[in-house]
N, C-alpha and C positions, 0 to 999 in steps of 0.2 A: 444966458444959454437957453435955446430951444429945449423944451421937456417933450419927449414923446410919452403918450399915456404908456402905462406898463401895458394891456392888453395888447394894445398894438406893436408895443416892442418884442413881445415874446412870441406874435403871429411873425413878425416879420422874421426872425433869426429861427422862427422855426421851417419857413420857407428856404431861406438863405443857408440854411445846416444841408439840404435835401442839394439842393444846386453848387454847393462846396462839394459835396461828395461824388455827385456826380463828376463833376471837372477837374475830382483827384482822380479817380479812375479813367477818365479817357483820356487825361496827359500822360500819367504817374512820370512826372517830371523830377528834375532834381533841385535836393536843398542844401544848405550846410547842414553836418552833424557836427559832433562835440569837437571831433578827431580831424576836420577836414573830407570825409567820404560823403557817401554817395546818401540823400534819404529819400525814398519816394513815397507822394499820396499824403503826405502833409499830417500823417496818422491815422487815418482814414482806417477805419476795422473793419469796412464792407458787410455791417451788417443793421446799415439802418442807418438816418441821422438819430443825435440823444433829445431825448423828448425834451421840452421848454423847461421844467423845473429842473433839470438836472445842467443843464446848457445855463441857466442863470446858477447854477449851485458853482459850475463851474469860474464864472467870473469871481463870484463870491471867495469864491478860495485862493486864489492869488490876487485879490486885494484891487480886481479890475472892473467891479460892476458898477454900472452905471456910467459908465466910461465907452464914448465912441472910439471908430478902427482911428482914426485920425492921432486922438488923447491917445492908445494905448501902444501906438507906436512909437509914436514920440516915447515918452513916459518909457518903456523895454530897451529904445535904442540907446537912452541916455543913463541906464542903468548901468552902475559897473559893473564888471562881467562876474566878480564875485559873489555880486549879491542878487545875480538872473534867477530866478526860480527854475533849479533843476528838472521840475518833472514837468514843465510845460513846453511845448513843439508851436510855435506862434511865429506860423509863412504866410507871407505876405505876396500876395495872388494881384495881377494890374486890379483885379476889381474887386477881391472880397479878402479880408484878414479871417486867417484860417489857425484856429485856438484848440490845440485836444491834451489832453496827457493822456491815461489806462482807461479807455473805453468810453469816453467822453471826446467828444466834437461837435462848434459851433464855426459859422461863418457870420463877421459884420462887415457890412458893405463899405467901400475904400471911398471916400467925400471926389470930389468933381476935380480933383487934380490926381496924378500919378507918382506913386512912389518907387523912388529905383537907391538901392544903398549900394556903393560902390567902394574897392578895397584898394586904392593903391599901391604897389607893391614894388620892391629894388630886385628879391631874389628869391620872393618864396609867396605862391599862390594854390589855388584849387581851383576844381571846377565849381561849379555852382547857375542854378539858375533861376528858382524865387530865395529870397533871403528868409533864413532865419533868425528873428529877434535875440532870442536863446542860445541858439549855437553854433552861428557863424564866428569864425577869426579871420582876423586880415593881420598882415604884418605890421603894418606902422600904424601902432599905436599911439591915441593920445598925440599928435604929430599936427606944426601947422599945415594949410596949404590956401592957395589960392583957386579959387573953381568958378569957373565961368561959362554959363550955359546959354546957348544963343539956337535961335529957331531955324532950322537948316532948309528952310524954305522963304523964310523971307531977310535971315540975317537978326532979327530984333533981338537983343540981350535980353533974357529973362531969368538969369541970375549974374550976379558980378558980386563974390564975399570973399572973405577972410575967412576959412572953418578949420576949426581943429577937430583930426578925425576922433572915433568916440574911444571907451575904451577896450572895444572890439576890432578896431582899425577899420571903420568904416565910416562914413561919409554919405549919410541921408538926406535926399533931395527932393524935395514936390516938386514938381516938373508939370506944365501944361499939357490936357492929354489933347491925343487925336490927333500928332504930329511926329515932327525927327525931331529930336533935340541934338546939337552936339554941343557935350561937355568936353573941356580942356580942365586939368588940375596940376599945378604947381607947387612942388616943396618950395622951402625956404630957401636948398641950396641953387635952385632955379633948373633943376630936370622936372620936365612936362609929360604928362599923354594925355592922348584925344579918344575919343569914342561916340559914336553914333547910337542915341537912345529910342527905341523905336514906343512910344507911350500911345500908339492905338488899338495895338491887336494883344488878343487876351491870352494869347503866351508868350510874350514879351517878357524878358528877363525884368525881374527885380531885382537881382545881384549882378554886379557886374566886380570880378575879380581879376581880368584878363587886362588891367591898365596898367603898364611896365612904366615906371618913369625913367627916365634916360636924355 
């Protein structure tokens, strides 16, 4: 693994805190909460990014420093839902992982693919539109399916797997940016849906809960 110096990691996320904030307040989009409702601004307390030792105390305390957006999402989405760290808000923005709990916020930058978690569902969803690691649910959890993501510009398959959703009932996928994707996802019993992933533009849904299988 690439080591970036500490100096420079704490310059960087202390720029990347300032431009998180910014892009929570001129979206104030929506996330999942606990409940399924509405959250905007990704925690954002509008008074400042948190200075660099406090932004690294931050990681420190849930056990995620030294941990890129890439590792830390992995790593939360694969956690069982029981043992998520309650007081942490960690959305997932096309291009920066956005991390605060009580008056603390950081942003680390999202690696050179795009991430979108997706919820299939028979009879019960929400809205939603960056994902929550923390506290989003989906209905079918722990569930197999088959998901196959092809380039809606030229056809080319850039995924074809077997995934079992997590135990949030969601279904996290790197996706090549700067294009359409369309995904298709199959249960076992063999009902599908399809959806169109847009991975160029920077409010581009990260959650996609709106795939009824039938």
């Amino acid at each position: 693994m690439h080591l970036v110096p500490r100096s420079a990691r704490s310059r960087r996320t202390r720029i990347l805190s300032v431009a998180a904030l910014a892009l929570a307040s001129a979206l104030a989009l929506a996330a999942c909460s606990a409940g399924g409702a509405e959250r905007t601004g990704a925690g954002a307390t509008g008074e400042g990014s948190a200075s660099v030792p406090s932004a690294d105390a931050l990681l420190a305390d849930y056990g995620l420093d030294g941990l890129d957006a890439r590792t830390i999402v992995d790593r939360l989405e694969a956690t069982p839902v029981a043992e998520r760290p309650t007081g942490l808000i960690a959305s997932v923005r096309p291009d920066v992982l956005v991390l605060s709990d009580d008056g603390r916020e950081l942003a680390l930058p999202m690696p050179d693919e795009f991430y979108v978690s997706i919820a299939p569902y028979l009879a019960e969803t929400h809205d939603c539109v960056f994902h929550s690691l923390t506290t989003c649910l989906g209905e079918l959890q722990n569930e197999e399916f088959r998901v196959v993501a092809t380039d809606a510009a030229t056809g080319a398959v850039v995924l074809d797997e077997a995934r079992t959703s997590g135990d949030n009932g969601f279904l996290g996928l790197w996706l090549p940016r700067g294009t359409e994707v369309d995904v298709s996802i199959t249960d076992a019993a063999g009902r599908s849906a399809v959806s169109s992933i847009d991975t160029a533009a920077l409010d581009s849904a990260t959650c996609v809960t709106s795939m009824r299988l039938g």
